[in-house]
C-alpha positions as CSV (number, residue, x, y, z in Angstrom):
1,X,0.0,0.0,0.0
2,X,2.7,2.2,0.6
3,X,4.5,1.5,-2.5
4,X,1.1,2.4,-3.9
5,X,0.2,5.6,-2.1
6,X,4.7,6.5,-3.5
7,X,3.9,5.9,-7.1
8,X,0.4,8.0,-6.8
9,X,2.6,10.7,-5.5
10,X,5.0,10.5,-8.1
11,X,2.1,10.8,-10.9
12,X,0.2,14.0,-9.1
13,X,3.8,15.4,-9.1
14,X,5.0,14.8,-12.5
15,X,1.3,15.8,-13.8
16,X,1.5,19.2,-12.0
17,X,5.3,19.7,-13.2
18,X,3.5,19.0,-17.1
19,X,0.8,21.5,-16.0
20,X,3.3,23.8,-14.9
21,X,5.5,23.4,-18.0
22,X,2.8,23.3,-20.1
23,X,1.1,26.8,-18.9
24,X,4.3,28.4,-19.0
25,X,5.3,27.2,-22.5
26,X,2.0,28.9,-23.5
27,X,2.3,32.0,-21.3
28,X,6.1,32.2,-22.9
29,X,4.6,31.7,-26.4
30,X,1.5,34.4,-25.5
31,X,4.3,37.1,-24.4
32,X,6.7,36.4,-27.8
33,X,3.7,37.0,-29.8
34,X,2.5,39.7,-28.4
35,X,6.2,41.0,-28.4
36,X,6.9,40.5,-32.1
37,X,3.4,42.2,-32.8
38,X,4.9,45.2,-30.4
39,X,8.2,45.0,-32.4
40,X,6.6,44.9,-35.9
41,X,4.3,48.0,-34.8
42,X,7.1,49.9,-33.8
43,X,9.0,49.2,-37.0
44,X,5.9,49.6,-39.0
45,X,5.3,52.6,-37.5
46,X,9.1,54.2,-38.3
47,X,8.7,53.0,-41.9
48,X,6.2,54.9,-42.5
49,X,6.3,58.2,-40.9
50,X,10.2,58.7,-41.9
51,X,9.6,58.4,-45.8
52,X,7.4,61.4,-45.7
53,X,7.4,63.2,-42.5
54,X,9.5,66.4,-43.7
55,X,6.8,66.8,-46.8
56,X,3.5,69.1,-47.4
57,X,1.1,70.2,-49.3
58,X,1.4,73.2,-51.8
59,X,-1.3,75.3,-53.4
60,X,-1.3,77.7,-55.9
61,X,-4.9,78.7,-56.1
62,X,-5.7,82.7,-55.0
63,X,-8.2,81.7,-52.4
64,X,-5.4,79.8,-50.5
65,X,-2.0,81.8,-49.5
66,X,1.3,79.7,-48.5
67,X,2.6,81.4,-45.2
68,X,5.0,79.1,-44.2
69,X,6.8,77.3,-47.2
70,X,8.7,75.3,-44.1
71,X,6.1,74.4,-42.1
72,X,3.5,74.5,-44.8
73,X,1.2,76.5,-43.4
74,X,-1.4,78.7,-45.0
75,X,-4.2,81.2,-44.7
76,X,-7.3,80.2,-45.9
77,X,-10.5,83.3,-45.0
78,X,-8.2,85.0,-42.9
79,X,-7.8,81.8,-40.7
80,X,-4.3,80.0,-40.2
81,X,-3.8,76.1,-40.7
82,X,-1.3,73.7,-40.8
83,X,-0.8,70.6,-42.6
84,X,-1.2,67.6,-40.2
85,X,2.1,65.2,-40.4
86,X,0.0,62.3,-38.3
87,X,-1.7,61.8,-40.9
88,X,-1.0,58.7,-43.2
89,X,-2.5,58.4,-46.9
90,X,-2.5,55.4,-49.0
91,X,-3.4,54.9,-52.5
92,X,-5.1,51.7,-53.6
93,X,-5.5,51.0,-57.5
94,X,-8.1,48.8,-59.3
95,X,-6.4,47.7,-62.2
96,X,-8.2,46.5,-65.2
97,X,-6.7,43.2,-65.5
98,X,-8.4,40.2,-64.5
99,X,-5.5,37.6,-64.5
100,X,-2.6,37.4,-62.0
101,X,0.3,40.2,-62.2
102,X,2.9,39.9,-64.4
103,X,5.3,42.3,-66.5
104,X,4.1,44.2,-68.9
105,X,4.7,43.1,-72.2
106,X,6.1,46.7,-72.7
107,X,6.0,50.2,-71.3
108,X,2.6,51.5,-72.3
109,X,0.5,47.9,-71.5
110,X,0.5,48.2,-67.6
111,X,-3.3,48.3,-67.0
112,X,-5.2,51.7,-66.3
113,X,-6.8,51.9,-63.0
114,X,-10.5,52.3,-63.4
115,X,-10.6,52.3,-59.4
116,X,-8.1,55.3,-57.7
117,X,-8.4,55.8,-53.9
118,X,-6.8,57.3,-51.3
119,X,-7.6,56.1,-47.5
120,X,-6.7,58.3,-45.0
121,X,-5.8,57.4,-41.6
122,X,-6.1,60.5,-39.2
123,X,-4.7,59.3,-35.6
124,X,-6.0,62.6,-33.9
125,X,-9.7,61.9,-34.8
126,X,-9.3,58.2,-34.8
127,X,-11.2,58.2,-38.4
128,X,-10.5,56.6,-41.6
129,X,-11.9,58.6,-44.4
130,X,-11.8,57.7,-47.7
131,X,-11.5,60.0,-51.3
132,X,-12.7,58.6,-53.9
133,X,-11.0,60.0,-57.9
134,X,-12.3,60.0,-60.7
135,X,-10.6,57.6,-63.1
136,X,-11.0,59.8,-66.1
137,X,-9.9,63.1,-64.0
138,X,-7.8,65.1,-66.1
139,X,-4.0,65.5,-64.6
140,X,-0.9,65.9,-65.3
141,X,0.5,62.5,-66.7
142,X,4.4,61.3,-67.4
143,X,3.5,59.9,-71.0
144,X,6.1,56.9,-72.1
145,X,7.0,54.8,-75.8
146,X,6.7,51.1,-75.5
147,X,10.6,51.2,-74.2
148,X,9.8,53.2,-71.8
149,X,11.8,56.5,-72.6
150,X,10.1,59.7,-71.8
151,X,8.2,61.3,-74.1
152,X,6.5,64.1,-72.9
153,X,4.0,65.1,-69.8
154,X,0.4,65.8,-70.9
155,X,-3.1,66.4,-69.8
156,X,-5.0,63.5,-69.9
157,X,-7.2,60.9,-67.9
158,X,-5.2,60.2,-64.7
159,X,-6.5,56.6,-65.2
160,X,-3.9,56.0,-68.0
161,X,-0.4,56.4,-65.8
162,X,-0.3,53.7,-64.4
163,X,-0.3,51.8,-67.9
164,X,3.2,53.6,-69.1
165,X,5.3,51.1,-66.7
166,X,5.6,47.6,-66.3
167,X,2.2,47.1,-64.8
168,X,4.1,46.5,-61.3
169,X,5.8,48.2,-58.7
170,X,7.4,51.3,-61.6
171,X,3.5,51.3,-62.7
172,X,2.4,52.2,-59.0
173,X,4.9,54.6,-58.3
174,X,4.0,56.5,-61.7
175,X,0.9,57.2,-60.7
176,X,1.1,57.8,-56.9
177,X,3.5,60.3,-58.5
178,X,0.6,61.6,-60.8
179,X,-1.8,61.4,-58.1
180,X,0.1,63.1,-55.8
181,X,0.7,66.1,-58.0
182,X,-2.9,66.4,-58.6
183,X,-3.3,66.7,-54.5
184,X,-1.0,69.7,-54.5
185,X,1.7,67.5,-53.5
186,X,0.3,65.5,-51.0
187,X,2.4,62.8,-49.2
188,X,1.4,59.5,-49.9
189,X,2.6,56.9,-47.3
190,X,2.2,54.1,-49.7
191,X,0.6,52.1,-53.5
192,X,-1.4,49.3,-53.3
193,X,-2.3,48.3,-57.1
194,X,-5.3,45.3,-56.9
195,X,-5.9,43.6,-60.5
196,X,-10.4,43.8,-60.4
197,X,-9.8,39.7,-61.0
198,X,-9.1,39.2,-57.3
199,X,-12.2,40.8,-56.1
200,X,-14.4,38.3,-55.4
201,X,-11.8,36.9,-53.2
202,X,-10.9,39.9,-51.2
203,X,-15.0,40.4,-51.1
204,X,-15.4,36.9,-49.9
205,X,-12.2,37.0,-47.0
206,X,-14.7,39.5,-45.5
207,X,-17.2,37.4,-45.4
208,X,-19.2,39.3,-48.4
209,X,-20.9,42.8,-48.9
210,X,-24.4,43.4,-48.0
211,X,-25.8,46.3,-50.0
212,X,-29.1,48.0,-51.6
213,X,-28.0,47.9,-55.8
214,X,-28.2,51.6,-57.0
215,X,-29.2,50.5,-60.4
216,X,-30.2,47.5,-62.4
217,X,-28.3,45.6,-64.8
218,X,-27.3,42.3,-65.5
219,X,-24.3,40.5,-66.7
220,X,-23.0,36.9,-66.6
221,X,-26.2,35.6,-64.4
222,X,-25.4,38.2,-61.8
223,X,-29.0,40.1,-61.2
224,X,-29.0,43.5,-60.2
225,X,-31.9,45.4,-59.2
226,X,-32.1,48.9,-58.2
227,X,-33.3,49.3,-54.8
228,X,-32.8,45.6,-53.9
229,X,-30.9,44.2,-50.8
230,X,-28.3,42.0,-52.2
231,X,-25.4,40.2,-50.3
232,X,-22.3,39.8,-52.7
233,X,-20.4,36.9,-53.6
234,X,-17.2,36.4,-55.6
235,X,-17.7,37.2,-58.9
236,X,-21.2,39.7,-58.2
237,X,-19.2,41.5,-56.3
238,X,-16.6,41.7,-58.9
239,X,-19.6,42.8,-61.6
240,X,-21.0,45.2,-59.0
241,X,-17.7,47.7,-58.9
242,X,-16.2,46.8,-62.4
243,X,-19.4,46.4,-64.8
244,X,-20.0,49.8,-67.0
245,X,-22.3,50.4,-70.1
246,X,-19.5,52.2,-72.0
247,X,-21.8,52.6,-75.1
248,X,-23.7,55.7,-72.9
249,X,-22.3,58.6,-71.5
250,X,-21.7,59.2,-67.7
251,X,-21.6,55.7,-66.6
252,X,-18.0,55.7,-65.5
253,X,-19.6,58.3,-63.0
254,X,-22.4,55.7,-61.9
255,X,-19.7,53.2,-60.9
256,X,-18.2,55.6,-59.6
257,X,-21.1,56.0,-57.2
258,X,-21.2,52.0,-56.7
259,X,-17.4,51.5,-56.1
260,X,-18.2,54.1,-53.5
261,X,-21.0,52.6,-52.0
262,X,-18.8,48.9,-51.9
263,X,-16.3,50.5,-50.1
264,X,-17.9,52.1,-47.7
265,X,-19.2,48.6,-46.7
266,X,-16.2,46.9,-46.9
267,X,-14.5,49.5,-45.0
268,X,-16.5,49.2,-42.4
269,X,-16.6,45.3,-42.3
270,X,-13.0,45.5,-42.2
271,X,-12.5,47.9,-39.4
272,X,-14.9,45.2,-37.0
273,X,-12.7,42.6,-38.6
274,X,-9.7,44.2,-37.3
275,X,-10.9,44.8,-33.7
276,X,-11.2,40.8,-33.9
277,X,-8.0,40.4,-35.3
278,X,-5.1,42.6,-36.4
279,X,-3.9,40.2,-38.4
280,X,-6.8,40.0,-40.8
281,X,-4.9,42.7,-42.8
282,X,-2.2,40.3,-43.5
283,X,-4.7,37.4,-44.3
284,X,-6.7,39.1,-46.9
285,X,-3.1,39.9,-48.4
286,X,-2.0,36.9,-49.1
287,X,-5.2,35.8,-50.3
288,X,-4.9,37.4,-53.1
289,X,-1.2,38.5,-53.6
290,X,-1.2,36.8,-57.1
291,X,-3.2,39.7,-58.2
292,X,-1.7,42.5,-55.4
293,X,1.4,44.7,-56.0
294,X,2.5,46.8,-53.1
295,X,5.4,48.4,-51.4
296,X,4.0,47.8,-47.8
297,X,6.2,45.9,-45.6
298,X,4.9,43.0,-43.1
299,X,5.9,45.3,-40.3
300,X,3.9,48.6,-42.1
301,X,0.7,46.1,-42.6
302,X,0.9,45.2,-38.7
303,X,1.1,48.8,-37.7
304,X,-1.7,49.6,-39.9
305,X,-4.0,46.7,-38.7
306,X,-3.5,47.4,-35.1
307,X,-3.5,51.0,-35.4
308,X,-6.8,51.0,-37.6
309,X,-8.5,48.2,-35.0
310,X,-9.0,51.3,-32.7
311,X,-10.4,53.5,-35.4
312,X,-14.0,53.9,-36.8
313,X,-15.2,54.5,-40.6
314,X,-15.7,58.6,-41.1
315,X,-16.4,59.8,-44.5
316,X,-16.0,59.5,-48.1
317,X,-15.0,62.2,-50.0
318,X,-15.4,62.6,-54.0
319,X,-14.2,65.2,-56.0
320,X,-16.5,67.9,-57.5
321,X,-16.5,68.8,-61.3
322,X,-17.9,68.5,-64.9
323,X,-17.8,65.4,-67.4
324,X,-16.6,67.1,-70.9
325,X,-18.2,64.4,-73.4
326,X,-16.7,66.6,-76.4
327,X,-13.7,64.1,-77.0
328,X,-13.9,60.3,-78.0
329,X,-13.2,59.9,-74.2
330,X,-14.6,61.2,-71.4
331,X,-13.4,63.9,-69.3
332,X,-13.3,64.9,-65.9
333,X,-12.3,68.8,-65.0
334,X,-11.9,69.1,-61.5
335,X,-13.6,72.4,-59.8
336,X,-9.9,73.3,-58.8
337,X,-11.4,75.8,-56.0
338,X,-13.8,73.4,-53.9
339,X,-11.2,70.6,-54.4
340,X,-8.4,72.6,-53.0
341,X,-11.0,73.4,-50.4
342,X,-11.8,70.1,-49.7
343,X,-8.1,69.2,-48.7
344,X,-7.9,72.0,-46.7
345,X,-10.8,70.5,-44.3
346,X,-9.0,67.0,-44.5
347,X,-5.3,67.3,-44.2
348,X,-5.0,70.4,-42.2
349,X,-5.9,71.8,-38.7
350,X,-6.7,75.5,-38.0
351,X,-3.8,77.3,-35.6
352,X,-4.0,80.5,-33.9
């Protein structure tokens, strides 16, 4: 009995050493995970502010004076602002293409972005806002020949810069060049570039998009119906933000209006998704990464995710101005004034 009662003790002890083991393998495990999510933030983080934290905004228009070339402030109504430096802008692209990303057979076949955004992270009002462009804005463009020597900058739709590159990383950085310019210089932390074949998959790593259609169509068995609740999956939601009529004028502005409407959704789906999980960010990524081109690090995505998990969905902004249907292509003049204004009121805070 006693040799019994030895070899019972033995057990109970060894199992509570396993327990003891085991809960502090975890607990280690817990704290190096939560560490290399600190360390990434914190790297993230660096990344991203260094590249552009010395750079404004510049205006030329007469209703907006530059005071402060240094500081970049201005005068706008007798009133002084500043540009905020906390903020962080990224452009994401929706490029034409439907298969995977690969080079560009040459310099002028990169893939125009019919989808142009810039999302805003504002840390000081813990809002992500969201401008939506115009894909047939006029800009100033860097036009290219097909081996890619300059040829000359002209005024066209800002859609087509991306396609004088190599429909990759020399494609993005042409036109968060030519989108910058258009924003009076704005800094742009990063370019995302998203071929429109991998949005059903994105759409569907969500968990779908529930929305009211704001018009009626239908293409490839997908039914729309204005007015009509509709959850998207795979490739409806991939008809819903790429599908146009282009034999009728105007229509690039009504998908304009739906692309809006998607994102808006998706936004907000992906904010909760966050909360959940910061690393949902990376997940969607390499979902579809076949079809992504980006310059965002692992380390920049982990600061993003945790830093947008604490934010909430504010507002999208669009562009005012007028559709010149004169050419064989659409045009979109901005109404330079109320767009300069517009900036003002999102990347600048009043100072005494």
């Amino acid at each position: 009995k006693g040799y019994l009662v030895m070899s019972r003790m033995n057990v109970l002890g060894k199992f509570k050493r396993f327990i003891i083991i085991t809960i502090g393998t975890i607990l280690t495990l817990i704290a190096i995970v939560i560490l290399a999510v600190y360390v990434l933030r914190c790297s993230g983080k660096k990344s991203l502010y260094n590249e552009q934290t010395n750079k404004g905004m510049v205006f030329e228009s007469d209703s907006i004076k530059m005071i402060d070339s240094k500081k970049y402030d201005i005068e706008v109504d007798g009133k002084k602002y500043r540009y905020n430096k906390d903020i962080l802008t990224f452009l994401v692209l929706g490029i034409d293409k439907n298969e995977k990303v690969t080079q560009a057979k040459n310099c002028v076949s990169g893939g125009q972005s019919d989808g142009i955004f810039l999302v805003v992270l504002n840390p000081n009002t813990k809002k992500v806002d969201v401008i939506v462009v115009h894909r047939d804005t006029v800009a100033a463009i860097q036009v290219y020949d097909k081996e890619g020597n300059f040829v000359k900058e002209a005024e066209a739709q800002i859609c087509l810069q991306h396609a004088y590159g190599d429909g990759m990383q020399l494609s993005n950085d042409r036109a968060k060049d030519a989108v910058s310019k258009l924003f009076c210089n704005l800094p742009i932390h990063s370019v995302t570039s998203v071929n429109m074949g991998a949005i059903g998959q994105l759409n569907d790593a969500i968990g779908g998009v529930t929305l009211e259609s704001l018009e009626s169509f239908n293409v490839d068995g997908c039914v729309f119906e204005e007015g009509k609740e509709i959850t998207l999956i795979g490739k409806s939601a991939y008809y819903y933000t790429k599908y146009r009529d282009t034999s009728e004028h105007y229509t690039a502005g009504k998908r304009l209006d739906r692309q809006k409407q998607y994102l808006s959704k998706a936004t907000m789906q992906l904010i909760e998704a966050l909360k959940e999980n910061v690393g949902v960010i990376v997940d969607v990524y390499n979902i579809g990464d076949e079809y992504i081109v980006t310059d965002l690090s692992v380390d920049e995505m982990t600061y993003i995710g945790t830093e947008t998990a604490k934010y909430s969905f504010g507002n999208i902004y669009t562009p005012k101005g007028t559709v010149d249907t004169t050419m064989v292509f659409e045009r979109f003049n901005l109404n330079v004034d109320e767009f300069e204004r517009m900036l003002v009121d999102i990347f600048y805070v009043e100072v005494e």
